[in-house]
N, C-alpha and C positions, 0 to 999 in steps of 0.2 A: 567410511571409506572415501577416499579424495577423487573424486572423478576429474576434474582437471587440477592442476598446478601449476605456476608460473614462477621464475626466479629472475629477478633482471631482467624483463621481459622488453626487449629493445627493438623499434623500428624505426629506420633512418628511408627516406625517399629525396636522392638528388641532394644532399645536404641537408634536410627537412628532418627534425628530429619529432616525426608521428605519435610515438609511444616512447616514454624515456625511464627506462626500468623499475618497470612496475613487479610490483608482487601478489601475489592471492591465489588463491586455493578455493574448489568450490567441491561442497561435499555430495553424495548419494542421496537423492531426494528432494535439495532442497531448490528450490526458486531463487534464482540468484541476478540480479541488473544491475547492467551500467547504466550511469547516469550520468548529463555532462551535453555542454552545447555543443551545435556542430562543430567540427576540427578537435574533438575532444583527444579525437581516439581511438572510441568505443568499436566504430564499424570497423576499422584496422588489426583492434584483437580481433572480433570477430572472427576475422577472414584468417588470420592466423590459424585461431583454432581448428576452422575446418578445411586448415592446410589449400588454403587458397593463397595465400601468400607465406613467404619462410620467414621466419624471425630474421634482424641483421645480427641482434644478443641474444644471448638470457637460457634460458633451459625451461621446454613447457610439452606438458607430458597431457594427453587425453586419454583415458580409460586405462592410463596406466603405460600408454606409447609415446615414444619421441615423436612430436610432430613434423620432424624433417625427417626422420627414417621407416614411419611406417603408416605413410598415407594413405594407402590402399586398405589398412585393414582400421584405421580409427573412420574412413568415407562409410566403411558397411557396417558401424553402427552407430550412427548417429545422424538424425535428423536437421535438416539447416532451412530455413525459411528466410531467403536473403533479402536484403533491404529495396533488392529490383528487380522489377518483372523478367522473372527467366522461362516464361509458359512457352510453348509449342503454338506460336497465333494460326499454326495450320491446322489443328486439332481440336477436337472438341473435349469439354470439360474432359467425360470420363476418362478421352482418350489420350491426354495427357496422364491420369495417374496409372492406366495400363501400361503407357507405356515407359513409364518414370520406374513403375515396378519392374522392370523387364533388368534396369542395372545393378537388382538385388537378386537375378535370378528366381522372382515371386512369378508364379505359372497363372494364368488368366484365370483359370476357373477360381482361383485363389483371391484373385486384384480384384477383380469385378464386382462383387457381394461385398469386398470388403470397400472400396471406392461407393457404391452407392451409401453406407451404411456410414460413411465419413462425411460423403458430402449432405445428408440431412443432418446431420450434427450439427454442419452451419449454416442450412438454409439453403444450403445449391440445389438440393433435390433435385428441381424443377429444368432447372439449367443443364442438368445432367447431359443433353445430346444436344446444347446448344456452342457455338463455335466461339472459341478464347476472343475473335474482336468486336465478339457483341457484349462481353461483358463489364460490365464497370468497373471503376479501380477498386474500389473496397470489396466487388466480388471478386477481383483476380488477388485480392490479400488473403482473403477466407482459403481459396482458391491453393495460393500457396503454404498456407498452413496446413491443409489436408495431405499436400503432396508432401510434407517433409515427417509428417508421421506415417504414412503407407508403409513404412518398412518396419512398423513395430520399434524404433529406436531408443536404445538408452537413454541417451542426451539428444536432448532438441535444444537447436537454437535458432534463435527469432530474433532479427533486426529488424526493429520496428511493428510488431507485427500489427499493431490494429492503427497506423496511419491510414489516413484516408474514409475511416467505417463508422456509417451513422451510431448515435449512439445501441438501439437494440443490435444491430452485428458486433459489436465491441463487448457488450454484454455476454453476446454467445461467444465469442470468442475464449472471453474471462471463464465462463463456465465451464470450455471444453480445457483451457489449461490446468485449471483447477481438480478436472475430472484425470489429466493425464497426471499432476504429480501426484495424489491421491493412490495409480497405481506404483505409485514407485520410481514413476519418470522424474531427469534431475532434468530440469529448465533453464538456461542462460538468455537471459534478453537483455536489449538494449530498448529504451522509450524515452519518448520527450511527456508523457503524461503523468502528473506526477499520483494522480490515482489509482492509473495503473499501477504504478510501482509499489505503493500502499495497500493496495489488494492483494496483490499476487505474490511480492519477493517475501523472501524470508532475511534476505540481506541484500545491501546494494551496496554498489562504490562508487563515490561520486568523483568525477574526474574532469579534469583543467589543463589545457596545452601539454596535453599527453603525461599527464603527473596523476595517481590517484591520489587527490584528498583525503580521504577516510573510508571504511567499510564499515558497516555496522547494521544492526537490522533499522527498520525505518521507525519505527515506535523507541529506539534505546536512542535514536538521531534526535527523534521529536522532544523528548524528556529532555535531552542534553542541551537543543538551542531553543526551544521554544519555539509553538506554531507548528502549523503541517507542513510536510514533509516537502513543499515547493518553496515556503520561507528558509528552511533551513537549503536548501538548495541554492536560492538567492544569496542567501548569505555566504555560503562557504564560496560560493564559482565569482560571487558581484557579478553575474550577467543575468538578461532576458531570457525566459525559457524563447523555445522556437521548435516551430514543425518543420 
């Protein structure tokens, strides 16, 4: 089953051609990443996707919906972990995802047991009653990954998710997504790490001044050009990776 589709997928800013009719399709289940230096793109679809921004072209459907005509019901099911800190810095850990659950209609006796049980997942445990500006940026990433699954979500999507996190939270991170497609969740990310992307996806696309180069899973990339999956990267884009 195709959980997202894209046809001509165009976005124009000011003259500024951001995205220039791209295509792909991401199916039920799978792990799926863009790849691609900054100005790629990537964060453009993105925000398409979760109807943050409207197409200028093209035709692109989530969970089976036009993204320009039904954004309210593709918002309530699917998770988004954006590329910037969107926390509540008046509120404390938990009290952001009680009250993040509150736009899903999720009743507290419900958010609370399940907010604690998410935040040991990643190590906030502890942080639990402590306030969004005492925590560090790789905890406010963890931070935002817990908050964009609280609604149980079909699709998750994660821009950038483990910038900024030592390597053991990067790890937990990997293992909580790993534990989420396992139930059936389909995952779209975008990352500059090219291990992440070789752990996690099941296909990537790798993309240049808003054009996809190629899709393909990252082991049928490797076979094809030789080297891990950051040469072949180098190779297709000629640039520098970059955080």
């Amino acid at each position: 089953m195709e959980i997202i589709t894209a046809k001509n997928l165009t976005k124009d800013y000011n003259g500024f051609r951001a995205v220039d009719g791209v295509n792909f399709s991401i199916v039920s289940g799978e792990c799926f990443g863009f790849l691609g230096p900054n100005g790629a793109g990537k964060t453009t679809i993105m925000r398409i996707l979760y109807c943050f921004l409207p197409p200028t072209e093209g035709e692109v459907t989530v969970l089976g919906y036009d993204v320009q005509k039904h954004q309210s019901l593709i918002k309530s099911c699917i998770g988004v972990m954006p590329q910037d800190d969107s926390l509540d810095p008046d509120l404390s850990v938990i009290q952001n995802l009680v009250v993040y659950g509150r736009y899903f209609d999720m009743p507290r006796k419900t958010t609370v047991p399940l907010a604690k049980e998410l935040l040991g997942s990643v190590g906030l445990m502890e942080k639990m009653n402590a306030n969004i500006k005492s925590l560090s940026g790789g905890m406010k990433r963890s931070l935002l990954l817990v908050r964009a699954i609280v609604n149980d979500p079909e699709l998750i999507i994660l821009d950038e998710p483990t910038t900024g996190l030592d390597p053991h939270s990067r790890q937990m991170v990997w293992k909580r997504l790993g534990d989420l497609q396992a139930q059936g969740k389909t995952l779209l990310l975008t990352t500059h790490y090219m291990e992440e992307a070789e752990r996690l996806c099941d296909r990537v696309a790798i993309m240049d001044r808003g054009k996809i180069i190629v899709i393909a899973s990252p082991r049928d990339l490797m076979n094809e050009y030789g080297g891990n999956l950051e040469a072949v990267y180098l190779r297709l884009t000629g640039r520098k990776l970059e955080s």
